[in-house]
C-alpha positions in Angstrom: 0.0 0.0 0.0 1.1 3.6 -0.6 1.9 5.3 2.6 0.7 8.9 3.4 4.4 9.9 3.4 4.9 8.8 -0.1 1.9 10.0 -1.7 3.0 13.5 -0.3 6.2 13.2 -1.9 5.0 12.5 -5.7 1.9 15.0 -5.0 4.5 17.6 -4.2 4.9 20.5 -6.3 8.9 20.6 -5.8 11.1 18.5 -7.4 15.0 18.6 -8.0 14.8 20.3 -11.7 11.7 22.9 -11.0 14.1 24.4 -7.5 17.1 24.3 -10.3 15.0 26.6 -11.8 14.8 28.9 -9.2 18.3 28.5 -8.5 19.8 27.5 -11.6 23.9 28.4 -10.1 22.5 25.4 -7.0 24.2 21.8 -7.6 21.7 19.5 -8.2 22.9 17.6 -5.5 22.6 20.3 -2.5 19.0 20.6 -4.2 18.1 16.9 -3.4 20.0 17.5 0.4 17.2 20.3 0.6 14.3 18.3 -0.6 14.9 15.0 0.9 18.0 15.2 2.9 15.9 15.2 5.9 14.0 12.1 5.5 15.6 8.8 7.4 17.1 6.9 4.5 17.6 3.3 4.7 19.6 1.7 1.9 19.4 -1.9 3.6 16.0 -1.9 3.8 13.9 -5.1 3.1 10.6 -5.9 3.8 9.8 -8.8 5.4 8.6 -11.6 2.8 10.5 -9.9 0.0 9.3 -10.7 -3.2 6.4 -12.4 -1.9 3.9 -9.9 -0.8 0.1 -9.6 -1.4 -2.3 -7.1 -1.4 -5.6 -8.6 0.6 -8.4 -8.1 -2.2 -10.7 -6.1 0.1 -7.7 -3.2 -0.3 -6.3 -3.4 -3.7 -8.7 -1.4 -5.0 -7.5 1.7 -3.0 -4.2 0.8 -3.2 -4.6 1.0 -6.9 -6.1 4.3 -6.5 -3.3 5.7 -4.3 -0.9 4.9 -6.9 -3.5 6.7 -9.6 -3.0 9.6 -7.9 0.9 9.7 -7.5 1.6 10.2 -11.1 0.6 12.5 -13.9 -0.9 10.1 -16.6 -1.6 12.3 -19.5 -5.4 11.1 -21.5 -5.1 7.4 -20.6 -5.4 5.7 -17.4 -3.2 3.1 -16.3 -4.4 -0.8 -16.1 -4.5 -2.2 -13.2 -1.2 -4.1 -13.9 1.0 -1.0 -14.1 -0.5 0.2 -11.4 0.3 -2.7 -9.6 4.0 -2.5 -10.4 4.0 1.1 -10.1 2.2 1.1 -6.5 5.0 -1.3 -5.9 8.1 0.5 -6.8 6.6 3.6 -4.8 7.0 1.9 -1.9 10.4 1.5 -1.7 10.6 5.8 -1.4 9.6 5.5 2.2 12.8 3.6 3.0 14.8 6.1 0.9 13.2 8.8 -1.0 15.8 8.9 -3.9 15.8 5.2 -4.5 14.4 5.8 -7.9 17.4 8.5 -8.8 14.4 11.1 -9.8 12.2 13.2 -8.1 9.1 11.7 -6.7 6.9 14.2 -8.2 8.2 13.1 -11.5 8.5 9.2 -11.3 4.8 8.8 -13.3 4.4 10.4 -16.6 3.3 9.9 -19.9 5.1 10.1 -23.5 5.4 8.7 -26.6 7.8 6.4 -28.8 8.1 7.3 -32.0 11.4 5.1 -32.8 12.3 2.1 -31.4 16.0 0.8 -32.5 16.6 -3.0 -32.3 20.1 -3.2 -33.6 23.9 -3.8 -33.2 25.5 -0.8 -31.1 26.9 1.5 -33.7 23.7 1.4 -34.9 22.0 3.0 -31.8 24.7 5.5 -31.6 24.1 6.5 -35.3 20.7 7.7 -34.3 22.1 9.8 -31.1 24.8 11.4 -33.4 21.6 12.5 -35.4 20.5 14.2 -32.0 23.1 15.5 -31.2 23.8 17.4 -34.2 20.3 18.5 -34.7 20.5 20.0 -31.0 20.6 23.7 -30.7 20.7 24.6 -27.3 21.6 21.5 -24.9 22.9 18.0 -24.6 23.1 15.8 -21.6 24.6 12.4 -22.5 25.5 9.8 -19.8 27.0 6.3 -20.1 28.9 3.3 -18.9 31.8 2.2 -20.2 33.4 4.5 -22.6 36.4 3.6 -25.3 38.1 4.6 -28.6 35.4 2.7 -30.7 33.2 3.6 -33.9 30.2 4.2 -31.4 33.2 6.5 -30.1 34.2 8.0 -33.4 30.4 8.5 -34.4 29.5 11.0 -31.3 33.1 12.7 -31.4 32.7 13.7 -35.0 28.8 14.9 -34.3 30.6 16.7 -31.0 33.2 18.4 -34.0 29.4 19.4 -36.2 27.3 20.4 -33.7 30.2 23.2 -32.9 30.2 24.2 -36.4 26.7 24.4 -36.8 26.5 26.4 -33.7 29.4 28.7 -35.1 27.1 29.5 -38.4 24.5 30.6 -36.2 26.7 32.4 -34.0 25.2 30.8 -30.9 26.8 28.1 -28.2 25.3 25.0 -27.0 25.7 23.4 -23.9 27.1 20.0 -23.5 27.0 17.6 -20.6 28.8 14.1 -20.8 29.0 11.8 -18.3 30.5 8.3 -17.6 32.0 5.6 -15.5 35.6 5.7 -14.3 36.7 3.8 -11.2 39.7 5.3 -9.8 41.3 6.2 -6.0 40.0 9.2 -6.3 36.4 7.7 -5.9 37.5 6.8 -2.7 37.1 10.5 -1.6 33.9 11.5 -4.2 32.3 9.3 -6.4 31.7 12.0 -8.8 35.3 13.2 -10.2 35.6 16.6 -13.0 37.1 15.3 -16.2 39.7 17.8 -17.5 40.2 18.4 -21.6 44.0 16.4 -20.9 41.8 13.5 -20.0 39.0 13.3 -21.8 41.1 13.9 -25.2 43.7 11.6 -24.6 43.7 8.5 -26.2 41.6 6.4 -23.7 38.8 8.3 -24.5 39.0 10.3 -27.4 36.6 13.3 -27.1 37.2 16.5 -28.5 40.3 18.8 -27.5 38.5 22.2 -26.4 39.8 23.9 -29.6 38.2 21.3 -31.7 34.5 22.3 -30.6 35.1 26.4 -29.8 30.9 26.6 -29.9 30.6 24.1 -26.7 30.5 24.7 -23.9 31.3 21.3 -22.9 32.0 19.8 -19.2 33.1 16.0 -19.0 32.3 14.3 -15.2 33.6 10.5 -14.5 30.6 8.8 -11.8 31.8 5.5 -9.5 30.9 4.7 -6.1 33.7 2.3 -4.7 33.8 -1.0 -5.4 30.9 -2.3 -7.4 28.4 1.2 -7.9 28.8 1.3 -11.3 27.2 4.3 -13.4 25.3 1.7 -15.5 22.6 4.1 -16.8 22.9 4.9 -20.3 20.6 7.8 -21.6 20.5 11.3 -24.0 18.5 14.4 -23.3 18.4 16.8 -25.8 16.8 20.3 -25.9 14.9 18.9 -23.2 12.5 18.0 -25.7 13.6 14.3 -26.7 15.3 11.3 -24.8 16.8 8.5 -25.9 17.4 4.9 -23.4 19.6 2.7 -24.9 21.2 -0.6 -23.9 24.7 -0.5 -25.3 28.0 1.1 -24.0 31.0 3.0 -26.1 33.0 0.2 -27.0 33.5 -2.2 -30.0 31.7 -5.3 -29.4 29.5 -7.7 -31.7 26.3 -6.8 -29.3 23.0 -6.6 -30.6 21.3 -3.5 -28.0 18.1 -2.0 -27.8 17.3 1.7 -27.6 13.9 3.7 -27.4 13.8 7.3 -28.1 10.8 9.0 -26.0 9.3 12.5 -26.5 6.7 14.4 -24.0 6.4 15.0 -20.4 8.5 12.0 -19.4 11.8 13.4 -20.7 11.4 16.3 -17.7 11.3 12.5 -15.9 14.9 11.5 -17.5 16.5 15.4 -17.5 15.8 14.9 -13.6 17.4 11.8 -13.4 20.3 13.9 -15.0 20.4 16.0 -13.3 20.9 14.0 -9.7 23.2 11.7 -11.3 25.4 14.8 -12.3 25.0 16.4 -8.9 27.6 18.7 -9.2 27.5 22.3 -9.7 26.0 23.0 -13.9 29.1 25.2 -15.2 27.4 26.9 -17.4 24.3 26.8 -16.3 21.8 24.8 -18.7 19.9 26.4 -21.2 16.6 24.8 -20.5 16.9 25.0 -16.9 13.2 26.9 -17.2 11.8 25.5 -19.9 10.1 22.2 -19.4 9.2 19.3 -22.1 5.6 18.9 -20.2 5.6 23.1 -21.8 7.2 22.3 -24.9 11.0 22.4 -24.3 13.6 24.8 -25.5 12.0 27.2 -27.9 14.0 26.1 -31.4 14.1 26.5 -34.6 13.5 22.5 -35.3 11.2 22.1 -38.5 10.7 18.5 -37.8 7.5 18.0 -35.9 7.7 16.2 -32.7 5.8 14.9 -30.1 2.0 15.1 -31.0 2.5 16.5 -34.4 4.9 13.2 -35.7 2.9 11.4 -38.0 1.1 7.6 -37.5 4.0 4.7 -37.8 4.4 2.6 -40.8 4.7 -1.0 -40.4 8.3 -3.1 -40.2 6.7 -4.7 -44.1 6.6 -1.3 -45.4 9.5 -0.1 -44.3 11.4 -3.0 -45.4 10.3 -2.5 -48.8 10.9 1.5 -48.6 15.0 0.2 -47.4 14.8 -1.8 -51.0 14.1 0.9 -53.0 17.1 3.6 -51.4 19.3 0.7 -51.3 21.8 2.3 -53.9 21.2 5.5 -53.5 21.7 6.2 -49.7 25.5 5.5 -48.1 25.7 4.7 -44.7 25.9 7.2 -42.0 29.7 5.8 -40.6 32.6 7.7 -38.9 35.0 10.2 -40.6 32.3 9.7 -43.5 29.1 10.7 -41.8 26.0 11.6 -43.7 23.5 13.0 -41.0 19.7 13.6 -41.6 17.5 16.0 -40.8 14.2 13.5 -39.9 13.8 10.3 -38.1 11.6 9.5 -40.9 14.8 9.7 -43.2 17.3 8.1 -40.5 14.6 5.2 -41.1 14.8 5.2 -44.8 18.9 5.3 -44.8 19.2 2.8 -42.3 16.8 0.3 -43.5 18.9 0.8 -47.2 21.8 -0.2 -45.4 20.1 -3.4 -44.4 18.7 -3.9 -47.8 20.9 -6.2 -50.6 23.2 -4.7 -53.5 23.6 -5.8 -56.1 24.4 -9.8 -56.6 23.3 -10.1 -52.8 20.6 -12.3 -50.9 19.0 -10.9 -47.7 21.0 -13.5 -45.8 23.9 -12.0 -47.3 22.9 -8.3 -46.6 22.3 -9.0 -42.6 25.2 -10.9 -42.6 27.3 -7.9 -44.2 26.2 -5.4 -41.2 26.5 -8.1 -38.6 30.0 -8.8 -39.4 30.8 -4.6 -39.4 31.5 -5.2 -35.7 33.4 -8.7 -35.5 37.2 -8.7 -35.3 36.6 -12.2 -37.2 33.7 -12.3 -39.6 32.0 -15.1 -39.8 29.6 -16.4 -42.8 25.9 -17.1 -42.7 24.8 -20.3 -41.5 21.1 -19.8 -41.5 18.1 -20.1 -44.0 17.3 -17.3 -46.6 15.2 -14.7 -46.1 12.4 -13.8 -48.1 11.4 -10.2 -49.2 9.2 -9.0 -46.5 11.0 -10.5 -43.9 14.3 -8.4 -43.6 15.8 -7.5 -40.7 14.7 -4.1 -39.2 17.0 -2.2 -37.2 15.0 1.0 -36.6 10.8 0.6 -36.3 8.2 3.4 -35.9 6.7 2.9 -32.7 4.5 6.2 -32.7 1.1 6.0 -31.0 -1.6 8.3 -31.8 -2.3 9.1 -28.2 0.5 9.4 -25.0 0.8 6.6 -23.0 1.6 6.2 -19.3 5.0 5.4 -18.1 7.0 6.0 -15.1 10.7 5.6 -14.0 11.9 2.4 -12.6 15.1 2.9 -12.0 18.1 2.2 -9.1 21.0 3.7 -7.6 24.5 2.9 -7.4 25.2 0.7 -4.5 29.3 0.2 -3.9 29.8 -2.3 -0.9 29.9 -5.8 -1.7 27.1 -7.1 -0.6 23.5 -7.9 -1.4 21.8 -5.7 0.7 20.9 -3.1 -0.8 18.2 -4.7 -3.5 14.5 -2.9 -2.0 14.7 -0.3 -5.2 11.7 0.3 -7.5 13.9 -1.4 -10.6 13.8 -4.6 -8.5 10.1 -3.9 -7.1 8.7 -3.2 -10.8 9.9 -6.2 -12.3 9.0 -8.5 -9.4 5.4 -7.3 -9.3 4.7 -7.4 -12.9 6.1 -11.0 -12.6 4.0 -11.5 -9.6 0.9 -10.3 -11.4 0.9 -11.4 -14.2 -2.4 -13.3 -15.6 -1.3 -14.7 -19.4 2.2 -14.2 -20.2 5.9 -12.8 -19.1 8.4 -12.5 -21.6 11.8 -11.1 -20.7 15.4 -10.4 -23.0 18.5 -10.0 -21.4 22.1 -10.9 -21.5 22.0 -12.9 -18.4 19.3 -14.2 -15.8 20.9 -15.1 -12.5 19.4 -12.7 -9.3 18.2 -14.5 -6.8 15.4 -13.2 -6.2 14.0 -13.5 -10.1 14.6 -17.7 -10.3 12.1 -18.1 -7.6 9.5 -15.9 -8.7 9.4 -17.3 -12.6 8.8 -20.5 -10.9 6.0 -19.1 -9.5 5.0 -18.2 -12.1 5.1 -21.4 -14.0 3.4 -22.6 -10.8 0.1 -20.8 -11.7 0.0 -21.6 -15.4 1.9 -18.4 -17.3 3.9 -18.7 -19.8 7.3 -17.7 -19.5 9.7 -17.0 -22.5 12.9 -15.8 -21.4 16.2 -15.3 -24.0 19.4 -14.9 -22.8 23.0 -15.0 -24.4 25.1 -18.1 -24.8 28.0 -18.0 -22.7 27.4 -14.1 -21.9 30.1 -12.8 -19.6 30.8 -16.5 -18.0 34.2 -15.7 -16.2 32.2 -13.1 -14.4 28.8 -14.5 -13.7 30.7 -18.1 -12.7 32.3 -16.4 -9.4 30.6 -17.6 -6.2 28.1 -15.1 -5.5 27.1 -13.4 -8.7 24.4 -16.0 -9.5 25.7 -18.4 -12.2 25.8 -18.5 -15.8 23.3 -18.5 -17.9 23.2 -22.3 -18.1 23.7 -22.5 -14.4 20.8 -20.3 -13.5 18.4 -22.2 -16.4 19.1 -25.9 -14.9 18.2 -24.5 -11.1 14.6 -23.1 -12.9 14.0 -26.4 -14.3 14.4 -28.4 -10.9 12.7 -26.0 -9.3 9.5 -27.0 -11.1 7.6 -30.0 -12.3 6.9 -31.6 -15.7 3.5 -30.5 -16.5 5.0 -26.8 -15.5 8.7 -27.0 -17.9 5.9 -27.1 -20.5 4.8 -23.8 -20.3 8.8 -22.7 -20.2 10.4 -21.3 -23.2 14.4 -20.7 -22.8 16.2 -19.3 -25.4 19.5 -18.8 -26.0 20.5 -15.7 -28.4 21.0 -16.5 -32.3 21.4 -14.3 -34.8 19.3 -13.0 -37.7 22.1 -14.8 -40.1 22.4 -17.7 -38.1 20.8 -21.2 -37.6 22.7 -21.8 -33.5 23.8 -19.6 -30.6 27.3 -18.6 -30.3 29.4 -18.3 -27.0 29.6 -14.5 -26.2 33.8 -15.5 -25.8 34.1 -15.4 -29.7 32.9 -12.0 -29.9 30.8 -13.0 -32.9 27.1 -12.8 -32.2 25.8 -11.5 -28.4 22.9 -9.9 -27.9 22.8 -7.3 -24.8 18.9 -6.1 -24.9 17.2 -5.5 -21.8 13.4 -5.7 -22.1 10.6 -7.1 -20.2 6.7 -7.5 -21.5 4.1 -8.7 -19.0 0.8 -10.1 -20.5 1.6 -7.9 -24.0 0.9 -5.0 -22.9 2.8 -3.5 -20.0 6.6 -3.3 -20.9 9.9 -1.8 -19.5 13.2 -0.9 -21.1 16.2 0.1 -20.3 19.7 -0.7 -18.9 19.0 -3.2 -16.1 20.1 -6.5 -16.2 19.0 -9.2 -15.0 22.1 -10.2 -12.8 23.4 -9.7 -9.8 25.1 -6.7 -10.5 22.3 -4.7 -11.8 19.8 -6.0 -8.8 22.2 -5.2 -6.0 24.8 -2.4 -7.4 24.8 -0.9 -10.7 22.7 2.7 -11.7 20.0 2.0 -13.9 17.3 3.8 -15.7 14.5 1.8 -17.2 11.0 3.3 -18.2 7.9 1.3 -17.5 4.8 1.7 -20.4 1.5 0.9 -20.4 1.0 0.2 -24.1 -0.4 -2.7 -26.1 0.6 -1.2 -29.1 4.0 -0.2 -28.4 4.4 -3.7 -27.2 3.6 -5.5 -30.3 6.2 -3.4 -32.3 8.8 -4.0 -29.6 7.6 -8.5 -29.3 7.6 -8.0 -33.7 10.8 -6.2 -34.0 12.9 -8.7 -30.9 11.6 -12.1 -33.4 12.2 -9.8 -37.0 15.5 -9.0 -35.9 17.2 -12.3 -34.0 16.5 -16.0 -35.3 16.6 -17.3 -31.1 13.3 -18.3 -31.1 13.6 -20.4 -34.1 17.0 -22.0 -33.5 18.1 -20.5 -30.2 15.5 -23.2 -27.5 16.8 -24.9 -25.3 16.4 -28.6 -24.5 14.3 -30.0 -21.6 17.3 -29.3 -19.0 17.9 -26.1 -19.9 21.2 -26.5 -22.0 21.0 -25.8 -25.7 22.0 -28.7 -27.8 22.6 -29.3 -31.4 21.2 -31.8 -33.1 23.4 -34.6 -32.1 22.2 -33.7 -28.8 25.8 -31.8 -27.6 26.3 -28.5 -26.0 27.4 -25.8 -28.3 31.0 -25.0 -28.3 32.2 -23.3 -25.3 29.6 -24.7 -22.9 31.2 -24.6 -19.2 29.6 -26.9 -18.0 28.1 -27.0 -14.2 31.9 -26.4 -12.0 31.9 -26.4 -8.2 32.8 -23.3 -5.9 36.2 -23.8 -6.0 36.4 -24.3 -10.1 34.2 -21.9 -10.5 36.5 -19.6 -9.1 39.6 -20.5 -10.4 38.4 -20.1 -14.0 36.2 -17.4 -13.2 39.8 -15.2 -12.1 41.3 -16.9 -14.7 38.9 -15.5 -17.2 38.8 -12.3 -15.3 42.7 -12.0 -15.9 41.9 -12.5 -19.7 39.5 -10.0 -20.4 41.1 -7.6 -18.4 44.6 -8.2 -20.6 42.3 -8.1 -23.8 40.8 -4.8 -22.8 44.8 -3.4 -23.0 45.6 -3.8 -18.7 48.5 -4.8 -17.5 
């Protein structure tokens, strides 16, 4: 049940970003000391029976109505599922009043989705360089792990023409960047100032100061010591649009997921910037007093946004648009960039990417821009494609009408321990998993917390059917260490004991294959992963975002994830994750929860089920590895 105390808080016509501006010289982080610095926090909080708490019928239907009237829903109400979930996460504000890294006021919201990008990472980045050069007042980018890269290379060079568009109009624009950095210095303050030496030295790679002479551009490096990783990864520009991704700045072969969101919820994700920043805004932003629920910065922007976009087209037709352009339209890459000036026509240029040139199958084409990424291309191995059914990396995902969402996200958590997991991420997934009444689908690279085995059990329990894809060997040398949950294999095998016969039926586990392929691949060859984080509960209420579903991102990491209430948004996201992968078709796993081929054998790299003490010599050993491959040492 909503308590008093929390209702207050989200009814409350203060948040973090309006007192900014007020007092838009304050730090964002004195300005959360002032608003909620005075509350009890309790970071180890845990209520008793975690994750197995019930509402008694003869109150759920004011509890559903308290959480009604904590959020600011726009023209549709909320089913009783989201509000369930929502109701849920609220709760943990009472413990701690920042556990959701946004204002309270500010956690429920409404927006739209006009694209929705299911794609390999320089892909998802292509579409942020597109913001960030059509920005004309203010960017606000923050990320995880950060290195030379062409996701790298791809905002650096839109960093370089943003600046000279700026210059033509004889204005400046106000940049924000932000990522994680562990260091001693972290030790002393998690958040650490970046200085133009650093940042455009050759671990990173931004922009020397003279390079961009119309930014006014501030770099900060976010860790809380040892494991509170900055794991969020989000874009707000002109505090009009917002884009949640997946993915990370780094090379990899990952196929991510990002959603670009437009309306009243980006004042939701500019808050969350603005407490994650927390320092003191030097210069001051541009939009400190300008809202997206009032329409943003007032700019010059001919494409119409928000409300005015137009109605989506279908995946089919923009698959057969992508075959028409394919000649005619070069891909957007870095040091060669060809920038657009509509989502509409980063659609078009994409999808032409995708499409086949001359004396090339389908099969071919995906596996052309899978491969961009692999240090060691491989070749096709599955069936053809046939016209209609292309891959399709960016999807319109416009409704005609906002929809409700809200802000399930977490903090960063450094000590090493589990304690710290009562957070409305965790709360949000749990309930919708909890409540659901048909079906729970969920995407991620691994599935290991302890509290989410147990609860899809219980699920299974009462008849839903659960489809869950993970990645095949994803981050093994990590997940394998006593107390990070398992692999991926590990974790599956514990589900399937956990339940009976009748109940594996109504299972689905899949392990990640690519649109080219006919078998999953073990994440160690770097060939074909897949790092998506999405979860759908009974098709219609869905969150995004950059939680895992690990131990790290349940216990430690920053995340931002947005919950939506959307039956229609869901069926773009459920048709673009099966359009775009071949796991459900190749990718299942056999009746013990280990993928085999058709001799009935493991696929290649399978690690099989080691004991504490292997599990922790192979896990350092691996450790050792990835660090060396990363350049350490």
């Amino acid at each position: 049940m909503v308590s008093q105390h929390v209702l207050e808080l989200c009814q409350a016509t203060d948040s973090v970003s309006s007192v900014l501006a007020r007092t838009p010289t304050e730090a964002p982080g004195d300005i959360v000391k002032q608003l909620y610095g005075h509350y009890k926090k309790d970071v180890h909080y845990e209520p008793e029976g975690y994750g197995h708490r019930f509402t008694p019928s003869s109150l759920q239907s004011l509890k559903l109505e308290l959480a009604f009237n904590c959020g600011r829903w726009g023209p549709s109400r909320p089913s009783p599922l989201f509000l369930q979930a929502f109701a849920d996460s609220l709760n943990c504000l009472d413990a701690d009043p920042m556990s959701g890294v946004v204002s309270p006021p500010l956690i429920g919201s409404h927006g739209t989705v006009p694209l929705t990008v299911i794609a390999p990472l320089a892909d998802i980045i292509r579409h942020v360089s597109n913001m960030i050069v059509r920005a004309e007042k203010e960017v606000f980018f923050i990320t995880c792990s950060w290195s030379p890269s062409v996701a790298q290379r791809l905002v650096r060079d839109a960093l370089v023409e943003l600046s000279r568009r700026a210059g033509e109009r004889g204005e400046r624009v106000v940049v924000k960047m932000m990522y994680d950095k562990a260091s001693a210095s972290n030790a002393f303050d998690a958040h650490q100032a970046v200085k133009p030496e650093a940042y455009s030295g050759k671990a990173i790679l931004l922009p020397k100061p003279e390079e961009i002479p119309n930014l006014d551009f501030q770099v900060v490096s976010l860790h809380r010591l040892v494991l509170g990783t900055l794991h969020a990864k989000f874009c707000v520009v002109d505090r009009k649009q917002a884009a949640v991704m997946s993915n990370n700045m780094e090379d990899n072969d990952n196929v991510e997921m990002m959603t670009h969101l437009e309306g009243p919820i980006v004042d939701s994700i500019y808050d969350t910037a603005l407490i994650t920043w927390n320092n003191h805004l030097v210069p001051t932003l541009p939009s400190h007093s300008t809202p997206a629920t009032n329409g943003g910065l007032p700019t010059s922007n001919t494409e119409p946004i928000y409300l005015d976009r137009t109605l989506p087209q279908g995946q089919g037709e923009i698959a057969a648009e992508g075959r028409v352009h394919a000649e005619r339209l070069p891909e957007h890459m870095p040091g060669d960039p060809h920038y657009d000036t509509t989502i509409n026509s980063e659609i078009i240029r994409m999808q032409a990417c995708y499409s086949t040139k001359p004396h090339e199958t389908h099969l071919q084409a995906i596996n052309r821009q899978l491969n961009l990424a692999c240090k060691d291309p491989i070749p096709p191995s599955g069936p053809d494609i046939p016209d209609g059914q292309e891959m399709t990396p960016y999807i319109t995902s416009m409704t005609s009408a906002p929809v409700p969402m809200a802000l399930v996200s977490r903090p960063p958590y450094g000590p090493p321990n589990s304690k710290n997991v009562y957070v409305p991420q965790n709360e949000a997934w749990l309930s919708l998993i909890r409540n659901a009444t048909r079906t729970i689908f969920i995407q991620t690279p691994d599935l290991n917390a302890a509290p989410l085995i147990p609860a899809l059990a219980a699920a299974l329990k009462r008849g839903i059917q659960v489809t869950y894809y993970v990645c095949f060997g994803y981050n093994d040398a990590g997940e394998i260490i006593p107390g990070q949950g398992g692999t991926n294999d590990q974790a599956a095998q514990t589900l399937v004991r956990s339940i009976s016969a009748a109940e594996r039926q109504r299972l689905k586990t899949c392990y990640y294959v690519g649109k080219d392929q006919d078998h999953p691949i073990h994440q160690s060859f770097k060939q074909r992963s897949c790092h998506i984080k999405l979860l759908i509960v009974d098709e219609h209420v869905g969150i995004q975002g950059s939680g895992n579903q690990d131990t790290q991102s349940w216990y430690h990491s920053q995340e931002i994830n947005v919950m939506l209430d959307s039956a229609a948004i869901c069926a773009q996201w459920r048709e673009g994750i099966e359009r775009n992968q071949n796991t459900s078709r190749f990718g299942e796993a056999a009746e013990d929860g280990i993928w085999r081929d058709g001799q009935g054998r493991p696929g290649t790299g399978y690690m099989g089920d080691p004991g504490k003490m292997e599990g922790l010599i192979k896990g350092v050993k691996g450790m050792l590895k990835k660090v060396q491959d990363k350049g350490g040492f």
